[in-house]
N, C-alpha and C positions, 0 to 999 in steps of 0.2 A: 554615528552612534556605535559603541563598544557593540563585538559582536557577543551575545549573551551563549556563554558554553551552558549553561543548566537547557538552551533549546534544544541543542546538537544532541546533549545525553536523550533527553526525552525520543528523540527520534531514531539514535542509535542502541536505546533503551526495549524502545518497540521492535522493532527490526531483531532484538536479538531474540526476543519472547518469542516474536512469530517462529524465528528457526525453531525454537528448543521447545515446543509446543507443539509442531507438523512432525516434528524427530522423536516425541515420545509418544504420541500418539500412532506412529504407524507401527503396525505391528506386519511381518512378512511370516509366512507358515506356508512350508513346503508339504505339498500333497502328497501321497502314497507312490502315483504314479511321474512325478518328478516336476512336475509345476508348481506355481507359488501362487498363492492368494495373501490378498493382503485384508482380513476380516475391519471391520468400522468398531475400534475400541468402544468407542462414546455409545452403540449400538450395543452391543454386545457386553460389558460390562456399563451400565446404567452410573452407578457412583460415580465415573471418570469422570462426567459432566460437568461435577463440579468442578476439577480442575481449569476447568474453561476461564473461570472467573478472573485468575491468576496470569494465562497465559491472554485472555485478549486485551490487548492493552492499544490495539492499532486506534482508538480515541487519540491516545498524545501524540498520534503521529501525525492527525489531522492537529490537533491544538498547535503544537511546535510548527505545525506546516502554516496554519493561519498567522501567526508571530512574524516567523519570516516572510511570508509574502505581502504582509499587510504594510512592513518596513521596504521593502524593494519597490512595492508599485508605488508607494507615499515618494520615496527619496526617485523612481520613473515619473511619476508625476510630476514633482519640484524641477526635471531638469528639463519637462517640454516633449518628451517621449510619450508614443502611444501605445494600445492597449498590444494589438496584432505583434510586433516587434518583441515587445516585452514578454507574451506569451509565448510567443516560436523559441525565444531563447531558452525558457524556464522550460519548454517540454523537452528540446531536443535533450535535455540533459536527460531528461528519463527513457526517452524514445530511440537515442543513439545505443542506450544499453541494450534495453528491448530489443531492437530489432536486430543485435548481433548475436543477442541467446539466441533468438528464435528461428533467426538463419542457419545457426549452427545445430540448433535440435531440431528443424524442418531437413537438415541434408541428412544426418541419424535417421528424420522418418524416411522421405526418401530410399535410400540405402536399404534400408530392413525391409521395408513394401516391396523392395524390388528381389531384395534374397528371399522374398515368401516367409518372413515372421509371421505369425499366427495374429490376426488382425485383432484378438480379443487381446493379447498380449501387447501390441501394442499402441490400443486404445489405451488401455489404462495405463503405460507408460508417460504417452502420452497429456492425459488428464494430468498424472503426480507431473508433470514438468511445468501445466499452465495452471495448477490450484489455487497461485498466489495471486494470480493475473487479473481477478476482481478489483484489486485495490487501484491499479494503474488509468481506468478510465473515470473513475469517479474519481480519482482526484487532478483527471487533466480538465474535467468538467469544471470542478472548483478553481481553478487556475483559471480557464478560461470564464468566467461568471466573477473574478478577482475584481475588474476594476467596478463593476455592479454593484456588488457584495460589499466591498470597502465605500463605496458615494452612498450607501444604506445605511452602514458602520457610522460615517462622519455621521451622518443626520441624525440618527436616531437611538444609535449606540446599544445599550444593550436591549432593546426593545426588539431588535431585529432578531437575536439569537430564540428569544421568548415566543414570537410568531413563528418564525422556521419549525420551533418545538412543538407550536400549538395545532398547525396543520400538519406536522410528523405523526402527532397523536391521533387525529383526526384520520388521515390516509391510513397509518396501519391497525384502527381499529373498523375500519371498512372493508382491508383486506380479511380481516381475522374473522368478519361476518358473512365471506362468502365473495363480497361485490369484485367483478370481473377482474381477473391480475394486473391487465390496466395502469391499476389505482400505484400498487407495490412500488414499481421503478420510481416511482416519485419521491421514496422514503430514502434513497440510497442519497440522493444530493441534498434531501432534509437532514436527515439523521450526522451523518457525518458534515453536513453544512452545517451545523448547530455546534463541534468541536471546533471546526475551522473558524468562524464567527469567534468564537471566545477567546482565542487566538488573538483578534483583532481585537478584542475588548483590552486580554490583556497584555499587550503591550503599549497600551493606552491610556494603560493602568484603572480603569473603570475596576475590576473586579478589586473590591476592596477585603478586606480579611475577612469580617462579619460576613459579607455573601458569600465568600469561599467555602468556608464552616456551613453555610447555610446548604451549600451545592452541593457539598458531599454529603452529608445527612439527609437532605431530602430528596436527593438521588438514592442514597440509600434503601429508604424508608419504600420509597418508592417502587423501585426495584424488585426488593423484597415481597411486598403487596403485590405485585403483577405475576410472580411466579408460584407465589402460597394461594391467593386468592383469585389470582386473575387465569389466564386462559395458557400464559405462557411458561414454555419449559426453562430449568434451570441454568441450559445448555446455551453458552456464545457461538456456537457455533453446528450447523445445520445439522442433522439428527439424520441420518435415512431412518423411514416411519411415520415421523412426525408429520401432521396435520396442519400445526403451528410452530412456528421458529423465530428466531431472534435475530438472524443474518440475512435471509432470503425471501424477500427485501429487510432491511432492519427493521424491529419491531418497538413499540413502546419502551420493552422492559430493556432494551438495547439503548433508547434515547434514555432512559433513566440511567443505566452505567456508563454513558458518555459524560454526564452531567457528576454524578459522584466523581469520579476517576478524574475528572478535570477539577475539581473542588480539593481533592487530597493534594493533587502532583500541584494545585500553586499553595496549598498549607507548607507544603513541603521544601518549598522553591528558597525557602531562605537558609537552612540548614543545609540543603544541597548545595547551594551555591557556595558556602563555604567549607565543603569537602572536596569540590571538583574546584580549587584553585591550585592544586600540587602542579607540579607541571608533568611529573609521569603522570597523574590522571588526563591534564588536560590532553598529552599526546596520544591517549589510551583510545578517548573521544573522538581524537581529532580521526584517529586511526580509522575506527568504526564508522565515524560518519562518512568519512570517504568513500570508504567502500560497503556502504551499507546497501546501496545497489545490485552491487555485485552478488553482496550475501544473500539481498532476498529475491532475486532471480535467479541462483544457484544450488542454491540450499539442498535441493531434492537431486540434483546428481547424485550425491554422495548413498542418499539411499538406495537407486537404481547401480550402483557401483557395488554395493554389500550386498544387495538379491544374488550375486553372480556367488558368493561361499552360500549363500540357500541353495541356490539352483545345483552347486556341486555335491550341495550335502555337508559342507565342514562347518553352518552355524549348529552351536548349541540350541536343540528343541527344548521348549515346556509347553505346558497348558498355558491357554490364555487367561490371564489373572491370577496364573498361581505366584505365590509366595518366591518361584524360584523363577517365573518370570519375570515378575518385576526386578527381582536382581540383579538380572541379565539383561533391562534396562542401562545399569550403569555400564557395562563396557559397550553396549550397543552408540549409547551417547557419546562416549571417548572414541569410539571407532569413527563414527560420523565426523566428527569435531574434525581427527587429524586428516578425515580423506576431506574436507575442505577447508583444512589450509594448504594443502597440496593444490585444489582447485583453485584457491585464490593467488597462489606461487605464480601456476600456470596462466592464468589470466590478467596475473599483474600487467605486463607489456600490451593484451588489448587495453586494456582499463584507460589505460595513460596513454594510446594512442586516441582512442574515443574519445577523450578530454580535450588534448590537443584539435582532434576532427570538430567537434560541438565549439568550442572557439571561433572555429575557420569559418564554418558555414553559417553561424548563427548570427542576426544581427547584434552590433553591438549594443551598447546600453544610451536610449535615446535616438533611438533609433526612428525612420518611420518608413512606413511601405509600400511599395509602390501599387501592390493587386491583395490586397489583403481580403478581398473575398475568395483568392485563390488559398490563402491561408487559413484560413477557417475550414476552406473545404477539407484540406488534407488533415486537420485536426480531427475534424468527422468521420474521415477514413481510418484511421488510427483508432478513434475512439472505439470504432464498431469492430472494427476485426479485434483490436482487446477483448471487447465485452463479447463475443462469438468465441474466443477462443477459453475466455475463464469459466465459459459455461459447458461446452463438449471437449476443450482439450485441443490437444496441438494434434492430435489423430482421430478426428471424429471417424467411427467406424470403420479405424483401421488403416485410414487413407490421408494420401497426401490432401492436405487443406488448401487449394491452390486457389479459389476467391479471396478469404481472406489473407491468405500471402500478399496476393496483388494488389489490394488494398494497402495494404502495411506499408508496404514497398512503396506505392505509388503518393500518399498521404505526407511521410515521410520526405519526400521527395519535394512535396510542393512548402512542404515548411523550412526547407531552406534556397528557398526563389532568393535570385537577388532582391536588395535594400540600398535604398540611401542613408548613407551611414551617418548623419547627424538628424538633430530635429528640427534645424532651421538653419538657415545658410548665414553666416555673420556678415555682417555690414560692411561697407568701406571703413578701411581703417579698424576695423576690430579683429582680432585674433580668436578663431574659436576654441574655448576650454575645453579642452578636456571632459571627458563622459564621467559619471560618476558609474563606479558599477551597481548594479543592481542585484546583487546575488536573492 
């Protein structure tokens, strides 16, 4: 099958929101006595909230991610390959990234803890490096839950996305009533498991136009009722204050903007597709998606690289929300922009060694494994030192994180155990083909 570039936009679509979203919402203000604080815009100015609306768009990046993977394990499936093989491969591509940021901004933490950086400074250093880092384990959980999720998909098709929804609603109206947090974590592989599902639907083609129309509208409607009438705030993204939230775990009125926002982006999918056929657009895309990686585990350098003209004194001050800050918005965004493309200059040569590396060590496609209960485990290890680090930071309390390092490290490890590189060994007399790939 043609690979579908209207995916690749959608996902390098998302990825560029998430930067220019985290880039305009932070705001840095240097103290009297020469520290910086960085005030919670969405906190502090209430109206910014709704810009959230605009900037969260990481739904398409589970829908686009459901698309392609529901094609990869179908065409691993057809060629006799199993689940473990096929998972090790699809993570290390995100994990080989991870874990060369995280090495490199754990030897920065290191380094600083040990010159006596001021442990509150780099806490919250720390934190702005691993903010993104929510997304990475809930969606190696949907990877790994792939071949589940798709033998669901075959059977029952869009019925599955509908229950996922219906105990999303249920779980996060539990939470919202008090009952133990417990309940919460279960919403994060509903919620975004409901984008990735439809994913599968449609490249299945099940989502027909009428329900498109219908998803957006009723997502909508919906939406809107939950944060006029219902309990929940306007805000996509966590509020410090707030009681109740939309991210932490995702909320109802979150499964409602996953469901519109997926309802638009395939209304749309036709006129798109035929704007993204130029060829400088499609190398644009091609560009983006490559390194879209890279971009969203980098991104926040560049801000901790611009505090260093606060910390000296040479950025321009205003008040927060005034008229002449917002201004200084737009070169704050140009400034960010060009110090990473510098970052990504610089990072190009790992980029494309880690490529090369995630090739070498991962099994191929069709793969199957010899201990793959040793592989699940390292999944595990990975997953959790993620989910610990997007929640306190790459310097909890100032300090080197050295459990979950060794988890990372060691997790990591076990997902590239040796493999026997075919899925069955060919006959007398028969030649074995060729692997198809599975991207």
């Amino acid at each position: 099958m043609e690979r579908d570039r209207y995916v690749d936009f959608l996902r390098a679509l998302a990825i560029c929101m998430v930067v220019l979203g985290h880039w305009l919402i932070t705001a840095l203000v240097r103290e009297p006595g020469g520290g910086i604080v960085a005030p919670e815009l969405l906190a502090e100015i209430p109206w910014t909230q709704w810009l959230t609306l605009g900037f969260q768009i990481m739904p398409l990046f589970f829908l686009a991610g459901g698309h392609a993977a529901g094609g990869s394990w179908a065409r691993t499936r057809a060629a006799g390959g199993t689940a473990a093989p096929w998972l090790a491969r699809r993570a290390l591509r995100l994990l080989l990234p991870a874990g060369a940021y995280c090495a490199l901004v754990l030897i920065a933490v290191g380094i600083c803890s040990a010159a006596g950086v001021d442990r509150s400074t780099l806490r919250l250093a720390g934190w702005a490096m691993a903010m993104q880092f929510w997304f990475l384990p809930v969606y190696l959980l949907l990877s790994a839950l792939t071949p589940v999720l798709h033998a669901a998909h075959r059977r029952w098709g869009l019925w599955v996305p509908a229950a996922m929804g219906a105990v999303a609603v249920a779980a996060g109206t539990l939470v919202t009533a008090g009952v133990p947090a417990a309940v919460g974590p279960v919403n994060y592989v509903l919620v975004w498991g409901v984008a990735y599902q439809l994913g599968f639907c449609w490249r299945d083609g099940q989502l027909t136009r009428p329900l498109t129309a219908g998803m957006a509208v009723g997502g909508a409607l919906a939406f809107a009722a939950l944060i006029t009438l219902g309990p929940y705030p306007v805000s996509l993204i966590r509020v410090t204050g707030e009681t109740v939230g939309n991210t932490d775990p995702p909320s109802p009125a979150m499964l409602a903007w996953v469901v519109a926002q997926a309802g638009v982006c395939l209304l749309a999918a036709p006129a798109a597709r035929r704007a993204l056929r130029g060829v400088r657009v499609g190398r644009a895309v091609g560009f983006l998606g490559g390194a879209s990686m890279t971009l969203y585990l980098w991104h926040m350098l560049p801000v901790l690289l611009a505090a260093v003209f606060y910390l000296a004194g040479l950025a321009p001050g205003a008040p927060l929300g005034s008229a002449a800050w917002w201004a200084l918005r737009v070169p704050w965004l140009l400034v960010l922009a060009v110090l990473l493309a510098g970052v990504l200059a610089v990072l190009r040569p790992l980029e494309r060694a880690l490529g090369r590396l995630s090739e070498a060590v991962a099994p191929p496609p069709g793969a199957r494994h010899d201990r793959p209960a040793l592989l699940w485990a390292g999944l595990a290890c990975c997953v959790t030192a993620l989910a610990y680090w997007s929640v306190y930071g790459l310097a909890p309390d100032g300090r080197f994180p050295t459990p979950p390092a060794l988890a990372f490290a060691a997790g990591t490890a076990l997902l590239t155990l040796p493999h026997r590189s075919a899925a069955r060994s060919p006959r007398d007399g028969e030649t074995a083909a060729p692997a198809r790939e599975a991207a």
